[in-house]
C-alpha positions as CSV (number, residue, x, y, z in Angstrom):
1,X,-52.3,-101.7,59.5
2,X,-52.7,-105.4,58.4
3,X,-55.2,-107.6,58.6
4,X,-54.5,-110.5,61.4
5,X,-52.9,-113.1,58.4
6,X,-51.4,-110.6,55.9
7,X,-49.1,-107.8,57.1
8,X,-49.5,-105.6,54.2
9,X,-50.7,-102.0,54.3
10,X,-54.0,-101.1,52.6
11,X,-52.9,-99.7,49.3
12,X,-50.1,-102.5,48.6
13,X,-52.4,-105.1,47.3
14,X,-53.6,-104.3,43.3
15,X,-57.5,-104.6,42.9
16,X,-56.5,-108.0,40.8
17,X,-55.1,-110.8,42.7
18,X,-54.0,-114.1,41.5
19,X,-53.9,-117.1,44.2
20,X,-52.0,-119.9,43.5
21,X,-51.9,-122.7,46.1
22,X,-48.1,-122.8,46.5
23,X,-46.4,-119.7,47.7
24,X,-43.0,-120.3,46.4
25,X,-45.2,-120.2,43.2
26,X,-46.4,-117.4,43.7
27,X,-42.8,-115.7,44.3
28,X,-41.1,-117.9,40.9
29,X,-44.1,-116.0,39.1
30,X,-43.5,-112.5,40.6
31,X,-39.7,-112.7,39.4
32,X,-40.6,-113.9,35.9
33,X,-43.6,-112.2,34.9
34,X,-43.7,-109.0,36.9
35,X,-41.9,-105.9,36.8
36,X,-40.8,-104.0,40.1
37,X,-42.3,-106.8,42.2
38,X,-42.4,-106.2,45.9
39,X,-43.3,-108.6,48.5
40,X,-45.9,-107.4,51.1
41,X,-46.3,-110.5,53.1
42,X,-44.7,-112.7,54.6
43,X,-46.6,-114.2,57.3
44,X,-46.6,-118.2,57.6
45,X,-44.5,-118.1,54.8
46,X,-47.4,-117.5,52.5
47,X,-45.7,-115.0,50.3
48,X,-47.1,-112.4,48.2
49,X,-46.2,-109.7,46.0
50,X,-47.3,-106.8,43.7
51,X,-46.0,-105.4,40.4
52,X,-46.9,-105.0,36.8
53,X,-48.1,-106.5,33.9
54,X,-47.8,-104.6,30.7
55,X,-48.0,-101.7,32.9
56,X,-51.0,-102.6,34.8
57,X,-51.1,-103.3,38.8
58,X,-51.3,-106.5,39.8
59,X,-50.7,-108.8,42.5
60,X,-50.2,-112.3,43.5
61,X,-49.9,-114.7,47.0
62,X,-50.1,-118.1,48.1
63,X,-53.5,-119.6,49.6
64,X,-52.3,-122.5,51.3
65,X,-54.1,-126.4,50.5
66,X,-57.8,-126.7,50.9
67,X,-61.1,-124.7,51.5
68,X,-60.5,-123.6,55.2
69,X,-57.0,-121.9,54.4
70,X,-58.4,-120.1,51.1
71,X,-61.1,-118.9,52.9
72,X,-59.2,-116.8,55.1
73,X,-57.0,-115.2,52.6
74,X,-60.1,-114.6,50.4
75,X,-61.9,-112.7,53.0
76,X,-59.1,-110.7,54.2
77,X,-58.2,-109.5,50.9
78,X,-61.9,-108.6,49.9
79,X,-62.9,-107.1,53.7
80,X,-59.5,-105.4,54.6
81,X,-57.8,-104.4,51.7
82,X,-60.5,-103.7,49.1
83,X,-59.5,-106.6,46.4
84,X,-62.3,-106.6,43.5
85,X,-61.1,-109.3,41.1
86,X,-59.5,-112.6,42.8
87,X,-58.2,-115.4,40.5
88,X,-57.4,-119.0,41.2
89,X,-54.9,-120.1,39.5
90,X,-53.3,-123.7,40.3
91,X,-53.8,-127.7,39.4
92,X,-56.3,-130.1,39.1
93,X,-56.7,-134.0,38.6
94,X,-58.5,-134.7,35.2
95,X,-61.4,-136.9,35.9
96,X,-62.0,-136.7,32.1
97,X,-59.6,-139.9,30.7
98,X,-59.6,-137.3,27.3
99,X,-58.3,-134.6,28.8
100,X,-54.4,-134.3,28.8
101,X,-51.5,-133.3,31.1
102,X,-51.2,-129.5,30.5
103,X,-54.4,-128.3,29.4
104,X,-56.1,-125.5,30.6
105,X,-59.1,-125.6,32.1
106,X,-61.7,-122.4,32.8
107,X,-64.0,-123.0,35.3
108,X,-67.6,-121.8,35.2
109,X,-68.7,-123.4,38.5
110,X,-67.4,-125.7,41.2
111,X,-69.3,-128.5,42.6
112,X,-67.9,-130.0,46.5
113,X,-67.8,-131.0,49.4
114,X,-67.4,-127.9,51.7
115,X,-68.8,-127.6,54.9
116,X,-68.6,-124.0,55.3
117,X,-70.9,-124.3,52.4
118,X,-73.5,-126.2,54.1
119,X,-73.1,-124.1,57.0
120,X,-74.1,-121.1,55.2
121,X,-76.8,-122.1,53.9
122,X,-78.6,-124.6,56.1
123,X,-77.5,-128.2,54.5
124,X,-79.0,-126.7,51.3
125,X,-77.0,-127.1,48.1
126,X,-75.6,-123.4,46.6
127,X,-74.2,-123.5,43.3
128,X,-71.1,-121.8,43.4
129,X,-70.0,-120.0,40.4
130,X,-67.6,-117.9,38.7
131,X,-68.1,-114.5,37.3
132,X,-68.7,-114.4,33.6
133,X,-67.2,-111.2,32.8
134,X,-64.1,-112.4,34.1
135,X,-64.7,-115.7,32.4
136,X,-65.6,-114.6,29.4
137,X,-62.2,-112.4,29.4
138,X,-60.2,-115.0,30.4
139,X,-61.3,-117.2,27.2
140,X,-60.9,-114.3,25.0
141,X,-57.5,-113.3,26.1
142,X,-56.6,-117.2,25.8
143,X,-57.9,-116.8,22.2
144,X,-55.3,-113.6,21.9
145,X,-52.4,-115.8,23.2
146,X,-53.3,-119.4,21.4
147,X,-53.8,-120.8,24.8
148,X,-56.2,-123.5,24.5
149,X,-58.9,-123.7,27.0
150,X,-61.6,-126.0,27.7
151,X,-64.5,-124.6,30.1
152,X,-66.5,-126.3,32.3
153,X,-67.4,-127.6,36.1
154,X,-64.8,-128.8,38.1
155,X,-65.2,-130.4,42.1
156,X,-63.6,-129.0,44.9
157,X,-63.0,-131.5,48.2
158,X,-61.1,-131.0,51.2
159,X,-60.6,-134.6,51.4
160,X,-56.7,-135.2,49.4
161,X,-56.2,-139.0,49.6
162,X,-59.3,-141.5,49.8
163,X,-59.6,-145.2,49.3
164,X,-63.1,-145.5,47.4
165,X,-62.1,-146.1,43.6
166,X,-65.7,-145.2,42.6
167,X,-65.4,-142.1,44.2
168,X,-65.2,-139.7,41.2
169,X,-67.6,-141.9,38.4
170,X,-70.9,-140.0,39.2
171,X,-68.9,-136.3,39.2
172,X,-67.8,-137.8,35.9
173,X,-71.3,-138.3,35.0
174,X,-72.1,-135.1,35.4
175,X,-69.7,-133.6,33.5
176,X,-67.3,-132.9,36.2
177,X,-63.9,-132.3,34.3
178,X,-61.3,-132.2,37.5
179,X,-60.9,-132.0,41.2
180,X,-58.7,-129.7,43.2
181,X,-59.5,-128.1,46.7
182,X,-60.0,-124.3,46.3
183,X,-62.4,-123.3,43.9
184,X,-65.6,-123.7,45.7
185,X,-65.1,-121.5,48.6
186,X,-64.0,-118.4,46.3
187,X,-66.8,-118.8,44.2
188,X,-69.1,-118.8,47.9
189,X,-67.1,-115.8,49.4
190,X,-66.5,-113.4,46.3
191,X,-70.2,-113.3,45.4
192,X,-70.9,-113.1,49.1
193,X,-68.8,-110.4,49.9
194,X,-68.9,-108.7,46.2
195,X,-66.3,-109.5,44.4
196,X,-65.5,-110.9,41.2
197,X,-64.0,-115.0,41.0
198,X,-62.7,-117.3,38.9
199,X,-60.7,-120.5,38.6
200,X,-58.0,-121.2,35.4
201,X,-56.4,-124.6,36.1
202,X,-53.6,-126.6,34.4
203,X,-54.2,-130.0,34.7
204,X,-51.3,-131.7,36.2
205,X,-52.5,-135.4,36.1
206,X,-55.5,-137.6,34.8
207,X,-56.9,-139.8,37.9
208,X,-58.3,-142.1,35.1
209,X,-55.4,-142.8,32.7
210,X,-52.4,-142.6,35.9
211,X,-50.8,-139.9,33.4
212,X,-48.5,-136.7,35.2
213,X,-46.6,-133.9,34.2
214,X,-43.0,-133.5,33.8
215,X,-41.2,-130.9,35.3
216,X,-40.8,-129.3,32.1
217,X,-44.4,-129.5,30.9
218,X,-45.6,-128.9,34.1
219,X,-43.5,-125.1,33.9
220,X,-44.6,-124.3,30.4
221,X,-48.3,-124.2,31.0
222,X,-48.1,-123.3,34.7
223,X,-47.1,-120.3,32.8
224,X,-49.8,-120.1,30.4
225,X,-52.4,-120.1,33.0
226,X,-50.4,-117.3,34.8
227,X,-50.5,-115.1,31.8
228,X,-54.2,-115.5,31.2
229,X,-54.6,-114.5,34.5
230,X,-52.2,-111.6,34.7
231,X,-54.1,-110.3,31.0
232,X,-57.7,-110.1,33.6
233,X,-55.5,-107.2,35.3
């Protein structure tokens, strides 16, 4: 029995997940990296699948755009089928004018703007972060594969497309080095609900400098970041 967004059977879902944004992703990665994948859900097109890695269970699905999608993927794969190690693994917009199209970014915590955050906890501020076991394996398996990495805080919003040009310079401040839409809330949930998070990122633009990714560049360390992931497994 399923839970009420993902129709696979407890048992089918590895104790490792990664959770890109895109689904189609998600399935391009299961035919590329993975041996004997086998997709277990289908549901609102948000596709997932299971296989190995260098011999090791593994699995990987689609968490839709933004906090509120995320967080109902997150706690259905924690609550239902028993997922111990869940892995962001998508793009960011560099606020950082050094940082480059491409690079890799591990993050230790995630600043934002959720609400379900401030719900939680009263309008008080929680800092959401990732776990450093898995963190500190990430980097080292990076290390293995000559994947550079740079580590630090990154903001999650649930806000896309805004019209203040300011908006980012005190997150910069702060050492903020990119904004995507996910991270926060699995940071929030996984230690809520006792699991293990974290985020690897590939930049995919700079909001400062207007630079973007090919295609092609875009591919090659999409793929990085998938194998540092897959190597947490």
């Amino acid at each position: 029995m399923g839970s009420i967004h993902i129709s696979a059977k407890v048992g089918e879902i590895a104790d490792t997940i990664l959770l890109p944004g895109d689904p189609m992703r998600a399935k391009h990665v299961a035919e590329n990296l993975l041996q004997d994948a086998v997709c277990f859900n289908q549901v609102r097109g948000m596709l997932g699948f299971t296989g190995f890695y260098n011999g090791k269970k593994v699995s990987i699905m689609g968490s839709g755009m933004g906090m509120g999608s995320t967080a109902i993927y997150v706690n259905e794969l924690i609550e239902t089928y028993g997922v111990k190690q869940l892995i962001r693994v998508g793009t960011c917009g560099a606020i950082k004018t050094e940082l480059e199209v491409g690079q890799v970014i591990l993050a230790m915590s995630a600043s934002g703007d959720s609400g379900a955050n401030r719900s939680y906890f009263g309008g008080l501020h929680y800092a959401a972060t990732a776990d450093f076991d898995l963190l500190l394996k990430a980097y080292s398996a990076a290390q293995r594969l000559g994947i550079d990495t740079k580590q630090g805080s990154i903001f999650s919003t649930n806000t896309f497309y805004d019209d203040d040009p300011q908006r980012w310079d005190k997150w910069e401040q702060h050492g903020i080095l990119g904004v995507e839409m996910e991270s926060q809330i699995l940071f929030t949930l996984a230690k809520r609900l006792k699991a293990k998070a974290l985020a690897i990122l590939t930049v995919s633009d700079n909001i400062r400098t207007g630079a973007s990714a090919s295609s092609q560049e875009r591919e090659q360390s999409y793929m990085d970041m998938m194998r540092i992931g897959f190597e947490l497994a």
